[in-house]
C-alpha positions, 0 to 999 in steps of 0.5 A, spaced: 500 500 500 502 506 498 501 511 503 501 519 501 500 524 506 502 532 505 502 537 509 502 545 507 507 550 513 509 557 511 516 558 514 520 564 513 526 565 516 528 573 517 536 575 515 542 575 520 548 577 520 555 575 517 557 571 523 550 569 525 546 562 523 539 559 524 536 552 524 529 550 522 526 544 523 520 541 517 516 536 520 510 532 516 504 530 521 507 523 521 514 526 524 519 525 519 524 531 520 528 535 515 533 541 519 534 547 514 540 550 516 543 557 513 545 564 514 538 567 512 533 565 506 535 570 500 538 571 493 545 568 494 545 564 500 546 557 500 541 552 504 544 545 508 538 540 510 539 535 514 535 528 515 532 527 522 528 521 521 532 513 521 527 508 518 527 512 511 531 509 504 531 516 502 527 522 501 527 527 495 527 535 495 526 538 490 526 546 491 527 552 487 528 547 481 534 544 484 532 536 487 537 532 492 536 526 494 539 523 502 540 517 503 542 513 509 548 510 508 552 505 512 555 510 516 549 512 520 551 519 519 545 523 517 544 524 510 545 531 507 544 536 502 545 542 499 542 547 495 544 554 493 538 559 492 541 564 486 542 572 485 536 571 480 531 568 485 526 572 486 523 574 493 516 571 495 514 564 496 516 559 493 514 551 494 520 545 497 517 538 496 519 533 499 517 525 497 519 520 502 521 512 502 520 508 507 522 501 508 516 498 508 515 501 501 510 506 504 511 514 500 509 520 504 508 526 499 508 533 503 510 541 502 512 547 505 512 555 502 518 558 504 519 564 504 525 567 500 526 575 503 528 580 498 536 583 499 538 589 496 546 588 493 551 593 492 552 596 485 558 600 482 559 605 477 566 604 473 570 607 468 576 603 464 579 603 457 574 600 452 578 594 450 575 591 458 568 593 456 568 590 449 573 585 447 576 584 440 572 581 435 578 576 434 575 572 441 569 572 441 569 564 439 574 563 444 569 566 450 563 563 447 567 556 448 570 557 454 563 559 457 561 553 454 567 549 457 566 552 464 558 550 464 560 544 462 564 542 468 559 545 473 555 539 471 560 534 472 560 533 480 562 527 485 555 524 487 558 524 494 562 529 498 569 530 498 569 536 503 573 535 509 570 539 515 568 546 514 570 550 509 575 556 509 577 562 506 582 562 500 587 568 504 586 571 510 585 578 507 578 582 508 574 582 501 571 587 498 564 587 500 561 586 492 558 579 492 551 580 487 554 588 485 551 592 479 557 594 475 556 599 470 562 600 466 563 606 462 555 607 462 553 600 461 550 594 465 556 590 465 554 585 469 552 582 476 558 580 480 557 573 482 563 572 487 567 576 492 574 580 491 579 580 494 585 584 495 591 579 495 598 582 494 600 580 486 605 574 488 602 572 494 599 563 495 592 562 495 588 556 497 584 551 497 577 552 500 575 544 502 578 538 499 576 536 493 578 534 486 581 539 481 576 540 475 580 545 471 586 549 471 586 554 465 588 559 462 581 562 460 580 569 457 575 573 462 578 569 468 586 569 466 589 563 470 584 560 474 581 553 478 575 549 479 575 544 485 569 540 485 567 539 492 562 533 491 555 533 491 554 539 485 558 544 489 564 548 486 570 554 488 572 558 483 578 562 483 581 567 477 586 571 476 592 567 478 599 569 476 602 562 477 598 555 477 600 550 481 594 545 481 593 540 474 586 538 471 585 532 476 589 533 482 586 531 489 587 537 493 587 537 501 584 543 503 588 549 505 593 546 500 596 551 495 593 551 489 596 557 485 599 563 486 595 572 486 595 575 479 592 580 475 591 575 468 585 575 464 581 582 464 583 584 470 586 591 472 590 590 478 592 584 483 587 581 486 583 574 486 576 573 484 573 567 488 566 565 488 561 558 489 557 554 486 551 550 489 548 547 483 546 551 478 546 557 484 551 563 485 552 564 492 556 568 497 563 564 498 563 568 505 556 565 507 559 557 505 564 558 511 558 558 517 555 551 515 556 546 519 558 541 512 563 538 516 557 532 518 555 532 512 554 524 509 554 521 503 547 524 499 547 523 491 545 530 487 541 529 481 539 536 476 
């Protein structure tokens, strides 16, 4: 017999500061048990669940277009996930569902609206030679097939979690406060910057944020020298600019480990790293990634 129950619950969650972090719990009527944890509910944030309940095979959650699934394993850790809530998201309600497995081959089906708070982000006004604004016509193709490269590696992500414990920042700097920034250069919207600056001195080491496995390491056009590590379980670093390369396409490297060297290579005015995070199709605030506590995190498959 096929068991299915839904339960409705309008959750939201107000915006916290920089160091602080809050978990809610979602429980069906029947007591499974999710625990959400994040900085706040916002474009740009990225959310940690985690299931409560044993007894279950799985649980599929599927939000804001983005499904995971935790599945116990034999380590009887409980399982976890995460999920990135994009720069584009729009505030409102928005529907998470979850479909349970039990043992006995009983489903239950239930859903939330959760409620994602509007944010207002920084926006810059820049002047800058005109070859930074509109690159020569002889590139395009090769921009045109970078992008294509690099959205291609966003979809290639271990199915469990590489990490090890929490993760840290590139370099001990103060970043610029520009994650989700407005550019408009010489006059015209540019872009929205989906990462973080930092003012590393040109030369200085920088490192990796978690454990992971290399996934490019390149020289790109827009990005300069640059390094994607693939966390697991969809979540991706990203670091640009790079004077030196220190890591190779398919290097394991331990977090902390050194993976290149500050720069100002690709379109780039000055010695500083770029440095974002991907949580599937997501942008969100590298700087909010290190408050969840993902060092627990199991074994969870991800699927898009």
């Amino acid at each position: 017999m096929i068991r299915r129950i839904s339960a409705f619950l309008l959750l939201a969650l107000a915006p916290l500061w920089l160091a602080a972090q809050t978990r809610e719990y979602l429980q069906t009527t029947s007591g499974i048990t999710i625990e959400m944890t994040c900085r706040a509910v916002e474009p740009g944030e990225p959310v940690l669940f985690r299931l409560k309940t044993r007894g279950l095979l799985a649980a599929s959650l599927h939000f804001l277009g983005q499904t995971v699934i935790l599945k116990p394993d034999r380590s009887g850790e409980e399982p976890l996930a995460l999920v990135g809530i994009d720069l584009g998201v729009k505030p409102g309600n928005h529907p998470l569902a979850i479909l349970a497995e039990r043992k006995d081959g009983t489903l239950e089906e239930f859903q939330w609206e959760i409620t994602v708070s509007g944010k207002k982000f920084p926006s810059q006004k820049i002047w800058v030679p005109q070859q930074f604004v509109t690159p020569p016509r002889s590139e395009v193709e090769r921009i045109r097939r970078e992008a294509e490269i690099v959205g291609l590696v966003y979809t290639l992500s271990a199915p469990e979690w590489l990490g090890d414990g929490d993760f840290m920042a590139p370099h001990s700097v103060k970043p610029w406060p520009n994650f989700g920034q407005r550019r408009l250069t010489n006059n015209t919207v540019s872009s929205v910057h989906g990462g973080v600056d930092l003012p590393v001195p040109r030369g200085e080491a920088i490192s990796a944020v978690n454990r992971g496995r290399v996934v490019l390491a390149s020289p790109l056009y827009l990005s300069g020298n640059s390094v994607i590590i693939d966390h697991g379980l969809g979540t991706f670093s990203f670091y640009c600019h790079l004077s030196e390369l220190l890591v190779k396409r398919g290097d394991l490297v331990q977090k902390g480990a050194v993976i290149g060297k500050c720069g100002s290579t690709g379109r780039s005015t000055g010695p500083h790293l770029h440095w974002s995070m991907r949580v599937g199709d997501s942008r969100v605030d590298p700087y909010a990634m290190l408050l969840l506590p993902v060092r627990e995190v199991g074994h969870p498959t991800v699927s898009r």
